[in-house]
C-alpha positions as CSV (number, residue, x, y, z in Angstrom):
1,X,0.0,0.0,0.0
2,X,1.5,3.5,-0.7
3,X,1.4,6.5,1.0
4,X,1.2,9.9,0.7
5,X,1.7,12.8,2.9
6,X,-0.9,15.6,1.9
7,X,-0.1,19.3,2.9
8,X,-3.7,21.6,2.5
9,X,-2.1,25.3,2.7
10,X,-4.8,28.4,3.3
11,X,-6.5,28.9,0.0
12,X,-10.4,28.4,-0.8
13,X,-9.5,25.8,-3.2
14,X,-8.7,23.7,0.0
15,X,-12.2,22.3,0.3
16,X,-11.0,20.3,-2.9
17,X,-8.5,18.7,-0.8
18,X,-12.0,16.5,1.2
19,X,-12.5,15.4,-2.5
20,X,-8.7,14.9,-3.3
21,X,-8.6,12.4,0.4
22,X,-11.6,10.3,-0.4
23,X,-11.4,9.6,-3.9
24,X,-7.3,8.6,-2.5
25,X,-8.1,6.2,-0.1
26,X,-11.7,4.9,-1.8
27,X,-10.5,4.5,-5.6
28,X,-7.0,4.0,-5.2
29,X,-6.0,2.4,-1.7
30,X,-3.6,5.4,-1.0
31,X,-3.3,6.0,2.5
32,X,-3.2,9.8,3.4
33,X,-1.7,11.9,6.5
34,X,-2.5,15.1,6.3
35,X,-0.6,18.3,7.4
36,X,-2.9,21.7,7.9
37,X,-1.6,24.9,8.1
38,X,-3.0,27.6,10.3
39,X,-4.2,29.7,7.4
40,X,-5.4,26.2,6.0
41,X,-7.3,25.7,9.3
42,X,-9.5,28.8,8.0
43,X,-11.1,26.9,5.1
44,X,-11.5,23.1,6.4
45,X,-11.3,21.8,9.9
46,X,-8.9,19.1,11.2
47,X,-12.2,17.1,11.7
48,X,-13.8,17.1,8.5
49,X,-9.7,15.6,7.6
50,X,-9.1,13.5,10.2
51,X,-12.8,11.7,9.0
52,X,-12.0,11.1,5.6
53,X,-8.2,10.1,5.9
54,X,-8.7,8.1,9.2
55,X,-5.3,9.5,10.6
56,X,-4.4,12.2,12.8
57,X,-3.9,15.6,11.5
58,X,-0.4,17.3,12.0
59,X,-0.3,20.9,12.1
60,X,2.3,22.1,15.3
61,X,5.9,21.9,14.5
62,X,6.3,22.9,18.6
63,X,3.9,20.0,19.6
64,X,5.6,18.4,22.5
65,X,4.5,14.9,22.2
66,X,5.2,14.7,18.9
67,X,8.4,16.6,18.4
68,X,9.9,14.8,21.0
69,X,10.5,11.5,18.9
70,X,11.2,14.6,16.0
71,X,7.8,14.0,14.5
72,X,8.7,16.8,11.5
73,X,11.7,14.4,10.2
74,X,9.4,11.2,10.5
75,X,6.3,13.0,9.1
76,X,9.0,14.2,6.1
77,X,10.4,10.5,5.1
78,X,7.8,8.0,6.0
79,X,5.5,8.7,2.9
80,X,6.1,7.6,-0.4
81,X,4.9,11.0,-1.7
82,X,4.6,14.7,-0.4
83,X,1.7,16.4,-1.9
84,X,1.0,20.1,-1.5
85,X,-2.6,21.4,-2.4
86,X,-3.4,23.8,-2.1
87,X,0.1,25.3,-3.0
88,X,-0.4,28.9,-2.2
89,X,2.2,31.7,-3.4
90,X,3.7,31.8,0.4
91,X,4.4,28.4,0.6
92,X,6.0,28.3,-2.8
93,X,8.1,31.1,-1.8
94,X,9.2,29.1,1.6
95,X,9.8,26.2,-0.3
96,X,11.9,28.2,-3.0
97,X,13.8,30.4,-0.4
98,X,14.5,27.4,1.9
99,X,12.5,29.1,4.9
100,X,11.2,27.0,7.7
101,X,9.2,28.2,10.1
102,X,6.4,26.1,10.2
103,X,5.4,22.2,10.3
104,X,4.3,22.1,6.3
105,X,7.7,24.5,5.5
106,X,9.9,22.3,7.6
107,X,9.4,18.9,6.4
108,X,9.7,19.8,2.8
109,X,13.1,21.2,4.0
110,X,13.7,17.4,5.6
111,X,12.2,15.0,3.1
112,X,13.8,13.0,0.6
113,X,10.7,12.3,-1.1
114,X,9.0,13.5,-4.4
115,X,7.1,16.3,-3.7
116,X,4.3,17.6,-6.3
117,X,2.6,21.1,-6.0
118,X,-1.0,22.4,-6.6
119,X,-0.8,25.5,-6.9
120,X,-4.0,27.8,-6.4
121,X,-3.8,32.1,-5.7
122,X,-5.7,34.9,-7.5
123,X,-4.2,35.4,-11.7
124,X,-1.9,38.1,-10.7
125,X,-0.5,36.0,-7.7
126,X,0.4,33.4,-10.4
127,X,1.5,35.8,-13.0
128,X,4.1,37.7,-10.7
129,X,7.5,37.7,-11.7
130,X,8.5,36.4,-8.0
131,X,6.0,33.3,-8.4
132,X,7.2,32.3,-11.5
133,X,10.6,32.5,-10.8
134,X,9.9,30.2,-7.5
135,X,8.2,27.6,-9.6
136,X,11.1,27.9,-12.4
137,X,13.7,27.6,-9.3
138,X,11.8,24.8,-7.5
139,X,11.1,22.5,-11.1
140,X,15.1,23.0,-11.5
141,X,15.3,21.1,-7.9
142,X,13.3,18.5,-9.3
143,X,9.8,19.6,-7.8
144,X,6.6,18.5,-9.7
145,X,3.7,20.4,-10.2
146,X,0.4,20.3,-11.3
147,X,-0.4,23.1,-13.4
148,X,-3.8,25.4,-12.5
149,X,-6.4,26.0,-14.8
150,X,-8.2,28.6,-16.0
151,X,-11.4,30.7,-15.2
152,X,-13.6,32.6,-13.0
153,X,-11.7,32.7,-9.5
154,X,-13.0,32.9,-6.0
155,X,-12.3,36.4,-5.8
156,X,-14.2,37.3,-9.0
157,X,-11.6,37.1,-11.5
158,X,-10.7,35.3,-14.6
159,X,-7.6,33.9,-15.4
160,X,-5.2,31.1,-14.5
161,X,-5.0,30.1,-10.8
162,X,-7.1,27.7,-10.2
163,X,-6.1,24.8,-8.2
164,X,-6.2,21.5,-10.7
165,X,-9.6,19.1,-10.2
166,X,-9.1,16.7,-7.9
167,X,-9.3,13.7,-10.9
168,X,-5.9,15.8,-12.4
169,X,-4.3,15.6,-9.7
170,X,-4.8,12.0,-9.1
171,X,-3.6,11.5,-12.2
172,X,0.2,12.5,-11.2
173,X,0.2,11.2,-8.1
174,X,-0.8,7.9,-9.7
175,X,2.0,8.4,-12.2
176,X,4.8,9.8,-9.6
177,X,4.2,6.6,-7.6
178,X,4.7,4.2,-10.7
179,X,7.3,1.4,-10.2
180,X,9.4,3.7,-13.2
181,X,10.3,6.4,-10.1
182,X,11.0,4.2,-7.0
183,X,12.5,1.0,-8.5
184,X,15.3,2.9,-10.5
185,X,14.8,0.3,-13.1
186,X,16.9,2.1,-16.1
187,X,19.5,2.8,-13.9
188,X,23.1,2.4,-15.7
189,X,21.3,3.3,-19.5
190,X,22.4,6.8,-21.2
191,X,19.1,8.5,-22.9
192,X,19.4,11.5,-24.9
193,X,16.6,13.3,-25.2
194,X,15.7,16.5,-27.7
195,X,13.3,19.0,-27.3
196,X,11.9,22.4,-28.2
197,X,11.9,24.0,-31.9
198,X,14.8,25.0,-34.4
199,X,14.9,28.2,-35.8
200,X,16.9,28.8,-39.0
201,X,17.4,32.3,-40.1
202,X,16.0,34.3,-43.2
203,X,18.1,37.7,-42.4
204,X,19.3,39.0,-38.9
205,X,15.9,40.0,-37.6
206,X,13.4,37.2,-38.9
207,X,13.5,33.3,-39.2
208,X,11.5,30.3,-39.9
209,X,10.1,28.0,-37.0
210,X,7.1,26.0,-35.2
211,X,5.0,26.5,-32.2
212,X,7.0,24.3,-30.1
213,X,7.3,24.8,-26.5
214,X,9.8,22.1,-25.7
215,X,7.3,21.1,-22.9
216,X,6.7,17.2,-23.7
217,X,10.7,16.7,-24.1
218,X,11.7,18.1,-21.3
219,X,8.8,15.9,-19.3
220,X,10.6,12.6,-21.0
221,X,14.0,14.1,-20.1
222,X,12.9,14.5,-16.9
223,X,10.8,10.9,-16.1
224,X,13.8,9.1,-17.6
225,X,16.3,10.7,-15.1
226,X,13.9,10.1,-12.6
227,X,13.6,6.1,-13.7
228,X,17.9,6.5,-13.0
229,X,18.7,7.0,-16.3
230,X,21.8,9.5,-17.3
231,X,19.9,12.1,-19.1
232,X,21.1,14.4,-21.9
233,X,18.9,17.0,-23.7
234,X,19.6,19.0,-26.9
235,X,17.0,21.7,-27.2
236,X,15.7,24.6,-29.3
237,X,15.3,27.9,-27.9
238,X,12.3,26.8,-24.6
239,X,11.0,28.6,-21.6
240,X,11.0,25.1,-20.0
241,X,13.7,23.9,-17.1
242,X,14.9,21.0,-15.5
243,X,16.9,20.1,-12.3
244,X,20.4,21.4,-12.4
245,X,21.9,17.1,-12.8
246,X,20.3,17.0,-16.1
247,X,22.4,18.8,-18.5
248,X,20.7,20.9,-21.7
249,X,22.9,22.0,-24.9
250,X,21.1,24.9,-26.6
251,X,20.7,25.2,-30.0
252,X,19.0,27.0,-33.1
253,X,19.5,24.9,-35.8
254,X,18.5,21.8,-37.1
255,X,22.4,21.1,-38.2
256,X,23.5,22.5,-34.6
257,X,20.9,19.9,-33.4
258,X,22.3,17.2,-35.5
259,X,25.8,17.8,-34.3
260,X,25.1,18.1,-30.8
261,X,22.9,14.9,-30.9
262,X,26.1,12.9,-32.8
263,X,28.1,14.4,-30.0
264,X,26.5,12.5,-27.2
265,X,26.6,9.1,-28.9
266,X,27.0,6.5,-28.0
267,X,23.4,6.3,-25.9
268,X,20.9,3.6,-25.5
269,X,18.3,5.5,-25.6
270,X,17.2,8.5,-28.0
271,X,13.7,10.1,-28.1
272,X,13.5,12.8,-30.5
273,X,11.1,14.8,-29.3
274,X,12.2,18.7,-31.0
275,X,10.0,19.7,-33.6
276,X,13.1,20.2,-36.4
277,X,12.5,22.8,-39.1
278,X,12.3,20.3,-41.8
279,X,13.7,23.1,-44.2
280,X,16.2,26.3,-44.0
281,X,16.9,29.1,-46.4
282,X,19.3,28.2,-48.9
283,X,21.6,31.2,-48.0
284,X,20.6,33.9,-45.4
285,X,21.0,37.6,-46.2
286,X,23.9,38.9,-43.8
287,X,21.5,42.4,-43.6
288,X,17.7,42.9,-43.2
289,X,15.5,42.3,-46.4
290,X,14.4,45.8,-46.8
291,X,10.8,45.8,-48.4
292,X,10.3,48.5,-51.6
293,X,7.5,50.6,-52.1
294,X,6.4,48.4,-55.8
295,X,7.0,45.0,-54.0
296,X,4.4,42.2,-53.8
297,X,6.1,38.9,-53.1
298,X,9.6,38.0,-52.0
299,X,10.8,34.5,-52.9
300,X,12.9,32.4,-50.7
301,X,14.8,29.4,-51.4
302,X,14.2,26.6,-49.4
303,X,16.8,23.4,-49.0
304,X,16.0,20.3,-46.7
305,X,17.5,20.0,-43.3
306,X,19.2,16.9,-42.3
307,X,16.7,14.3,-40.7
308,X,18.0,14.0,-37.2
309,X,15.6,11.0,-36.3
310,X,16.6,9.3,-39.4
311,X,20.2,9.8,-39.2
312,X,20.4,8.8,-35.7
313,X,18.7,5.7,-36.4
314,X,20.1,4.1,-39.8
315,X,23.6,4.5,-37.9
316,X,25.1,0.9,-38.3
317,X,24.9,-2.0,-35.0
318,X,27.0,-0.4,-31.8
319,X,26.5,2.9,-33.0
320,X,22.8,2.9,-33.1
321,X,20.8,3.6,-29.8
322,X,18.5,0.5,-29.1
323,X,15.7,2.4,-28.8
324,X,15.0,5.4,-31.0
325,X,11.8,7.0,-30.7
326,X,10.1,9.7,-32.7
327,X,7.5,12.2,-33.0
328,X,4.3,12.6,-36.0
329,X,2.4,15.7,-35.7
330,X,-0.3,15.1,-37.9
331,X,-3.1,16.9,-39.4
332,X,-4.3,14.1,-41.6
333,X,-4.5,10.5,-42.1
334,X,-2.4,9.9,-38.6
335,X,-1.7,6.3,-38.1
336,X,-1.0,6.2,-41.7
337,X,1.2,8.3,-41.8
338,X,2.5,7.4,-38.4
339,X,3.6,3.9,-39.7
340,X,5.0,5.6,-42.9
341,X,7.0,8.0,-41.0
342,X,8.5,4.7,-38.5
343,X,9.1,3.0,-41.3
344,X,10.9,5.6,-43.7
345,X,13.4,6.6,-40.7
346,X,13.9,3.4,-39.4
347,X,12.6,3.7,-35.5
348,X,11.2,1.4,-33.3
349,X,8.6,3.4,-32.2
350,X,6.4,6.7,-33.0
351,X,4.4,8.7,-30.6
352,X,1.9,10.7,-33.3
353,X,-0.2,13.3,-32.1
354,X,-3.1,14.9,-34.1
355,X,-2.9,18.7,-35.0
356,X,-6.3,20.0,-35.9
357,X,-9.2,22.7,-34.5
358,X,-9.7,20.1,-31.9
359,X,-6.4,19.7,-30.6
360,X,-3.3,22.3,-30.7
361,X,-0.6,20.2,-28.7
362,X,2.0,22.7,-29.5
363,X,2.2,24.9,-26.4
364,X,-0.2,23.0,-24.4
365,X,-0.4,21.4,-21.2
366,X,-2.1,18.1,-22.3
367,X,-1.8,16.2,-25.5
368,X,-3.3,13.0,-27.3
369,X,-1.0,10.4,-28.7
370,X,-1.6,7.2,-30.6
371,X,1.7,4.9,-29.7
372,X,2.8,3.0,-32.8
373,X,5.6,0.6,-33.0
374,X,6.3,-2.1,-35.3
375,X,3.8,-4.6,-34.3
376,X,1.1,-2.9,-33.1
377,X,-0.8,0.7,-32.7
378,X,-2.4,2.1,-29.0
379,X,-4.3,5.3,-28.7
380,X,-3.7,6.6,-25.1
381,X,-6.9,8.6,-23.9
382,X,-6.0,12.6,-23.2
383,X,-3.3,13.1,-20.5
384,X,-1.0,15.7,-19.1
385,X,2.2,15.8,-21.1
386,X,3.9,14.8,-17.6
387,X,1.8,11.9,-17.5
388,X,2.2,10.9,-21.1
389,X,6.0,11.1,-20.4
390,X,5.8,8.6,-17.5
391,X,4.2,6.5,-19.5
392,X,6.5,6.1,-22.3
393,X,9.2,5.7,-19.7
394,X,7.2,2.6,-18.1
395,X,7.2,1.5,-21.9
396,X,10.9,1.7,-21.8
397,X,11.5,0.0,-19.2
398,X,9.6,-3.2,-20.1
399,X,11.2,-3.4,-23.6
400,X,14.8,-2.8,-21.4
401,X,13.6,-5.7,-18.9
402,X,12.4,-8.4,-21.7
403,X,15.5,-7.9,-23.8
């Protein structure tokens, strides 16, 4: 039976937290402690908690009784999982600046555990410069979070903020307690990872691109270190981060891409993830295409880009990763053209997403993939791109374990 250790901070999306307990322990056989903070205390009572999870709630770091054994220490290591939610701006900030002055601030300073964030505050809480740099600072420590939504607030206004449903977050705690974290199981296996967009250059000031955010590579990057592989990522120009023991080359192009991928051969794992500009112009202007007063079209000439994925895996036996794993973005025809594209460049396996009115992966926070390999095609039902990344890892490591 696992266990999780469930901080509810003081934000009105704590009531969700009741939901969050029940559905734990009823659905899922997840045994929950919970740890209320005085502001918490404001929105749900520890009795209302201590009925749904069945255990004591913790909320004095100066109890006597209990800090005599050191309760905060115990409290910190003996759960399998720390979850915080609601996480409000102040305890980010705690977490980020390494304050303890509290029971919830302390035992994140003490654990050795996981720990995955809610957060929930007002749009302009979440939009502040200071927040976003804590959450940047904290996911470079290796801190998960579950992402708020969007829409009308408890203080009457619209915007991001909102504290993830209950079902969403259950859906990462089910995934950051998958044998894949705490069995280590590709421990010893090099994975190179890319990510992001390439950029190639028209003139000084404008270029040709895609709308990708680098947000589903780095998840991969980051579930495969987490599995114990040694992680590499080459990436296009991203917002994104990752915990300071993974390292990230930065790139523009797709031929910087290429050469920074043949640079961390050999690997036994490669998952090309970047969405490559698939063409460049043929020869950039050194100064800025000035536009005339009488001019209706400019013409640009385009030549291909090397293939990366391709390249990477027709390299002969010993060179080759054994697993190479590619991406379709598709706006027609997708399986088809899935198994067309695995079998033209030669990879084991595809993860193909659709592109269409319906669904804009590119930038997102979810995304719908259909997994194709060489035997076989599975279309996995709408997930975070967190969750989608865990699951190709747990992939990965039965194809590892049955070889």
């Amino acid at each position: 039976m696992k266990h999780i250790l469930l901080i509810i901070s003081g934000g009105i999306a704590a009531y969700k937290s009741l939901e969050l307990i029940r559905r734990l322990r009823q659905d899922h056989d997840i045994g929950v402690r919970c740890v209320l903070t005085q502001a918490g205390a404001h929105f749900v009572t520890p009795l209302s908690i201590a009925s749904l999870s069945g255990e004591k709630v913790f909320s004095d770091l100066f109890s006597a009784d209990e800090e005599s054994q050191f309760g905060h220490i115990q409290l910190s290591r003996s759960a399998d999982l720390i979850v915080v939610a609601p996480a409000t701006a102040d305890i980010m900030a705690k977490l980020a600046c390494g304050l303890a002055n509290d029971l919830a601030s302390t035992l994140l300073l003490a654990t050795d555990k996981p720990v995955l964030l809610a957060p929930s505050m007002n749009v302009k809480m979440w939009e502040h410069p200071a927040t976003q740099d804590n959450m940047h600072r904290l996911k470079q420590r290796g801190v998960f979070f579950v992402a708020p939504g969007s829409g009308d607030l408890a203080c009457g206004e619209i915007g991001a903020g909102r504290m993830a449903e209950p079902a969403t977050i259950i859906a990462e705690i089910l995934s950051l307690l998958s044998p894949a974290f705490s069995l280590k199981p590709l421990a010893g296996l090099r994975a190179l990872v890319t990510s992001g967009p390439t950029i190639e250059a028209i003139d000084p000031v404008r270029y040709l691109s895609n709308y990708s955010s680098g947000k589903q590579g780095y998840a991969i990057a980051l579930a495969l270190a987490n599995a114990g592989a040694t992680v590499s990522v080459v990436s296009g120009p991203s917002h994104e981060t990752l915990p300071a023991h993974i390292p990230v080359t930065f790139v523009q192009t797709a031929q910087e891409m290429l050469a920074a991928c043949e640079s961390h051969l050999p690997a036994d794992i490669m998952v090309a993830a970047a969405a490559v500009s698939d063409w460049r112009v043929a020869q950039a202007a050194l100064q800025k295409i000035k536009k005339t007063s009488d001019q209706q079209n400019l013409h640009l000439e385009l030549v291909r880009n090397p293939d990366i994925l391709a390249t990477i895996a027709h390299l002969p036996k010993g060179q080759r990763p054994k697993l190479v794993i590619g991406f379709a973005a598709e706006t027609e025809n997708l399986v088809k053209n899935a198994l067309l594209k695995r079998q033209q460049k030669q990879c084991d396996w595809i993860l193909a997403n659709p592109v269409d009115q319906n669904h804009q992966p590119f930038g997102g926070l979810d995304n719908k993939v259909t997994f194709v390999t060489g035997s076989s095609q599975e279309q996995w039902p709408k997930m975070t791109k967190q969750q989608i990344a865990i699951k190709l890892v747990e992939k990965m490591v039965a194809f590892f374990h049955s070889s």
